[in-house]
N, C-alpha and C positions, 0 to 999 in steps of 0.2 A: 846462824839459822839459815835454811834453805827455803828459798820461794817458788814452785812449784805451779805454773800458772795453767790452767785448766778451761775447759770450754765458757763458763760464766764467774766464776770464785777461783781462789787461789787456797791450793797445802801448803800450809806452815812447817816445818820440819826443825826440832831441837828445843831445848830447854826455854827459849826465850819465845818459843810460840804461844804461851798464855797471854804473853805481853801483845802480841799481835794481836789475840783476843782483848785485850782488854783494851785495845786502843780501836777496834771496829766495836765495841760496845758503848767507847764513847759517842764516835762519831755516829751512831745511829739511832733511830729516832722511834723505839718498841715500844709498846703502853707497856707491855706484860713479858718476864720475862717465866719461862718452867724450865726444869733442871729433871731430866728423866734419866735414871739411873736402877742400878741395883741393889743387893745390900753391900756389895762386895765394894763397887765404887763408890757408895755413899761410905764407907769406911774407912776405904782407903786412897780415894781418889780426890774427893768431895774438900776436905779440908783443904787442900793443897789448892786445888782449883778456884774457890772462895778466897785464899789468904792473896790468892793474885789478882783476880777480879773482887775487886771490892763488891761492887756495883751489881754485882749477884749473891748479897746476901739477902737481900730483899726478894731475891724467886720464891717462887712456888716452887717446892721436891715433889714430883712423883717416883714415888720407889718401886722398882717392881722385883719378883721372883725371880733371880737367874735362873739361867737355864732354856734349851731350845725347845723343852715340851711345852712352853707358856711362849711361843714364839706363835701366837697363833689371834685370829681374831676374836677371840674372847677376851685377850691381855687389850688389843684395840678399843675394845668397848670401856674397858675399865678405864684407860687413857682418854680415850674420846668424851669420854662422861667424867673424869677430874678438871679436866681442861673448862669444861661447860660451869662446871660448878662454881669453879674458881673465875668467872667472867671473861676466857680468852676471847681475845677478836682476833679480825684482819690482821692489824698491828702488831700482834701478839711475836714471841721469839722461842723454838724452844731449841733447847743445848740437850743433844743425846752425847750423854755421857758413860762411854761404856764400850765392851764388845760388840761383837759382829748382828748378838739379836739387837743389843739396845740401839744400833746404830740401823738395821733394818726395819723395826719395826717402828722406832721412832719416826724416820725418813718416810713409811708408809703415812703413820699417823697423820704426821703433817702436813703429808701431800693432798689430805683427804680432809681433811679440819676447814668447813667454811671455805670450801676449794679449791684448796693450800693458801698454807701460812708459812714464814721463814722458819727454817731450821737452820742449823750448824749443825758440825760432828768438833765429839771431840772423844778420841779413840784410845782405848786402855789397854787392850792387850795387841799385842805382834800380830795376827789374823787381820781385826779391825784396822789397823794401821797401813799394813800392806796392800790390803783389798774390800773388806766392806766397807768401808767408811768413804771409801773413791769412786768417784765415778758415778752416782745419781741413780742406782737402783736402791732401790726399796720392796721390803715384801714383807713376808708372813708366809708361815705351813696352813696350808687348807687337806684337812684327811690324811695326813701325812704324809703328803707331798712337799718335798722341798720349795719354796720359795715358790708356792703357785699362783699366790695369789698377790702383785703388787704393781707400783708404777716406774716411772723411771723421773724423777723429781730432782734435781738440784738443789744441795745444799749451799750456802750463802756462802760458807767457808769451811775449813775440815784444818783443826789445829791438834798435831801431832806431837806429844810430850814424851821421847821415849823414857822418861824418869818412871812415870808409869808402868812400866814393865818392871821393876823392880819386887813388885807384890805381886807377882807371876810365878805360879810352878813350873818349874822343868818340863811336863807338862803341856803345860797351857802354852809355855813358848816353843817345844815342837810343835804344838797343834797350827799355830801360827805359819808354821815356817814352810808348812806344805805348800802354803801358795809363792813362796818367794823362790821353792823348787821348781813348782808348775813353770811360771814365766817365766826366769832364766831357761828352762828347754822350748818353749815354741817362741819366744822371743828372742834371745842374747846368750850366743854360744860363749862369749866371751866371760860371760857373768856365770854361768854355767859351769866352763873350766875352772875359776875361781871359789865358785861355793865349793862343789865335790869336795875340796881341798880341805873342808872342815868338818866334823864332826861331833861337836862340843857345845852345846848352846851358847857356851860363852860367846861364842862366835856368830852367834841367830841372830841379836839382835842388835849391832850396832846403828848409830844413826847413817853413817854409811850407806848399809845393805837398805837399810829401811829406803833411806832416798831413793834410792836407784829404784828400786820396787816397785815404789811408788809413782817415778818419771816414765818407766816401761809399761806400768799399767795405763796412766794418763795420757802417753804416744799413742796406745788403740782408741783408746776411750775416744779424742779430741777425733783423731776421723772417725769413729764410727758410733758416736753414743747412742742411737736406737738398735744396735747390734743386727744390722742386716748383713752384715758378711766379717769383717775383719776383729770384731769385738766377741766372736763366737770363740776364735782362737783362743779366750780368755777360761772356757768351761773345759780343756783339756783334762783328764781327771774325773773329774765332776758328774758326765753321763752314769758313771759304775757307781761312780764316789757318791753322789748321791740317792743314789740307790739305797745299795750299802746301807748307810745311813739312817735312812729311811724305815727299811728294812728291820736294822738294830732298836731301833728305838721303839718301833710301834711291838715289836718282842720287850721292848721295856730294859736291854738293854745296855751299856754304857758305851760309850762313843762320842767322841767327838768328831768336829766337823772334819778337819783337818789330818785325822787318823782314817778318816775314812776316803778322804781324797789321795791321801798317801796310797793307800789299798790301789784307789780308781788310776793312780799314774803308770802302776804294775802293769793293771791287767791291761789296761789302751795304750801300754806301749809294746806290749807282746803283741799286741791286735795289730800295732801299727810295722812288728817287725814281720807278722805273718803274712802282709802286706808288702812285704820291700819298702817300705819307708824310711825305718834306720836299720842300720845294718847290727849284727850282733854285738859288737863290741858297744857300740851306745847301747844295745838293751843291757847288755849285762852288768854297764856302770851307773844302770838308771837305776835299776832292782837294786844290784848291790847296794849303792846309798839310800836308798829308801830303807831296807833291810837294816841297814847298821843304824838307824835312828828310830825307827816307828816298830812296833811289837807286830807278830804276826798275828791275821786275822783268823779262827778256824770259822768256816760254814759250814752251819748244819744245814740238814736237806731242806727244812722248813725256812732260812734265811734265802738260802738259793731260791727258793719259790718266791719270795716275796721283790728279793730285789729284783727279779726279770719281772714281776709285774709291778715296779714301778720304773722300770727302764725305759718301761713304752711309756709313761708321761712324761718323758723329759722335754723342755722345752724348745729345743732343736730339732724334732722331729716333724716330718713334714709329709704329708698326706700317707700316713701309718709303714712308714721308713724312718731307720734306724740312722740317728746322723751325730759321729762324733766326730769333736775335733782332735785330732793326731798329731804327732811331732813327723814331720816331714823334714827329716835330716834334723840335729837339732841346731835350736835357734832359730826356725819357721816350723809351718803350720799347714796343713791339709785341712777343708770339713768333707770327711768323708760320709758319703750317704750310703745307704744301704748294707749295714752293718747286722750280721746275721746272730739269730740265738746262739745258732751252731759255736759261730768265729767267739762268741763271748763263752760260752762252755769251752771248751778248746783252753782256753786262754785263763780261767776259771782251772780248768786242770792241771796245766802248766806251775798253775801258781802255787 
C-alpha cells in the first residue's frame, strides 16, 4: 500500500487501504457514522467495504440516484434533511462512497452540515481516484454550470481500493482516464511518454498509474490548494470540456465527464499550438491518442451555441476575459488570458 501525504490527511493507495480505514475508524471518536452512496456502490461496493470495516455496519445508508443530472442542490437538501432526521451532529462521520458526484457533492454536503462536519472519501471509479476525491474541492451544478456552486473542504482521509474498479465498464474506465492524460501533459513528460505507449484499458488502471496520478495531482494541490495560480494548471481540458458537457446534457444528452474533457484536451491544445506553445508533433500525438481511445464528438449548431455560453462562466475567468490553462511544451503549463471566441471556432473547426 502507498501513503500519500497531503496538506491536512493522507491517500491510501491499494487493496489494504480499507484496513487503513478501519484502523482511523478505531481510533477515532464519531457519535454518528452515514455511508452515502449510490445504487451502483451500494451493490457492488457497499458489501465489500462493510465485510472490512465492521464497525460500519451500524451506519446510516443514504442512497442516492447516480448520475450527474442529481448532482445539484436539490440532491443537497435530500442529504441535508436525511442527515437531520437521523440526529447528525458536530461529531458526526460521513464516508462518500462512490464516483466523482458522490465524492463532490458529499464533500459539499459536509462542508456545509452544522459548519462542516468530518468527512472521508472513499473512491470507486478510476475519475474519483485520480482526481475528484483529491484535493478538497467540493461542489454541485447550479443551472447547469458545472461545478458552480461549492467550497474547498478537506477530507479527514481519501482511501483508494483499486479492487473497485473491477465493476467498471470499459467506459467508465476511459472516462476516468481523461484526467490521468490531462496531468501527465501539463505536469510530467516523462509520464506522458509512458502512457501514449498504451492503448487498452487494461493498461488505465493499474495501482501504479493510479499512484502517480494521484502524487502529481497532490505536488499542485500541497502548494496551491485555494488555486490562485499553479492549481489552475489542473483545469487543462476542462474550460471547453466543461462546456461541452454542459452543453450535452442540458440537450439531455449522454456524456460523460471525462469524454467531454477528452474533447476539451483537443481543442486547447490546437489553441495552445495556434499559439506556439507546443509544436506540431506534440499536437499531433495528443489528438491522435485521444482519437484512438474516446469516440468522436459531432456539434450541432445548437450545442456550439450553448457551450460558448457557458465558456464565459468558467471559473478561471477574470473581469469578462477568457483564461485557459494550456500545455506550454508538454509536461508544464501556461494560464493564458484572453482567449478569443474567434481562436476557439478556429480550433472548433480544425477539429
Amino acid at each position: 500500500m502507498s501513503v500519500i501525504k497531503s496538506t491536512s490527511y493522507s491517500v491510501y493507495v491499494g487493496e489494504k487501504s480499507l484496513d487503513a480505514l478501519n484502523a482511523f475508524l478505531k481510533k477515532a471518536s464519531y457519535t454518528h457514522y452515514f455511508l452515502l452512496c449510490d445504487e451502483h456502490t451500494f451493490e457492488h461496493c457497499l458489501p465489500t467495504l462493510l465485510f472490512n470495516c465492521p464497525i460500519l455496519n451500524e451506519a446510516e445508508i443514504i442512497e442516492l440516484e447516480s448520475g450527474e443530472q442529481h448532482k445539484n442542490m436539490e440532491t443537497c437538501m435530500q442529504v441535508w434533511g436525511a442527515l437531520t432526521d437521523a440526529g447528525a451532529d458536530k461529531k458526526s462521520l460521513l464516508l462518500n462512497l462512490g464516483g466523482g458526484v458522490i465524492t463532490d457533492l458529499g464533500g459539499f454536503v459536509a462542508s456545509t452540515f452544522k459548519r462542516g462536519i468530518d468527512f472521508v472519501n472513499i473512491p470507486t471509479t478510476l475519475l474519483s481516484m485520480v482526481d475528484a476525491s483529491v484535493g478538497g474541492k467540493t461542489g454541485v451544478d447550479f443551472e447547469d454550470i458545472k461545478n458552480h456552486i461549492g467550497t474547498t473542504y478537506e477530507p479527514k482521509g481519501v482511501f483508494v481500493n483499486p479492487v473497485f474498479l473491477e465493476s467498471l465498464s470499459e467506459r467508465h474506465v476511459r472516462n476516468g482516464y481523461a484526467e490521468v492524460v490531462k496531468i501527465a501533459i501539463i505536469a510530467d513528460a516523462e509520464f506522458w511518454n509512458d502512457i501514449k505507449q498504451s492503448d487498452t484499458t487494461a493498461h488505465f488502471y493499474s495501482e501504479e498509474l493510479i499512484t502517480h496520478a494521484i502524487e502529481l495531482k497532490n505536488t499542485i494541490v500541497k502548494k496551491d490548494l485555494h488555486e490562485n495560480d499553479l492549481r489552475k494548471s489542473l483545469n487543462f481540458g476542462h474550460s471547453v470540456g466543461h462546456a461541452l458537457e454542459s452543453a450535452l446534457l442540458k440537450q439531455k444528452k449522454d456524456i460523460l465527464h471525462g469524454e467531454a474533457v477528452a474533447f476539451g484536451i483537443i481543442i486547447e491544445s490546437i489553441i495552445a499550438h495556434r499559439l506556439k506553445l507546443i509544436g506540431k508533433k506534440d499536437l499531433n500525438e495528443i489528438c491522435g491518442y485521444i482519437d484512438a481511445i474516446y469516440p468522436k464528438i459531432k456539434l450541432s449548431a445548437e450545442t456550439k451555441k450553448l457551450l460558448f455560453e457557458y465558456i464565459f462562466h468558467d471559473k478561471k475567468n477574470e473581469d469578462g476575459l477568457l483564461n485557459f490553462a494550456l500545455p506550454d511544451g508538454v509536461g508544464k503549463y501556461r494560464l493564458q488570458s484572453g482567449i478569443t471566441e474567434e481562436q476557439i471556432s478556429e480550433a472548433l473547426a480544425m477539429y
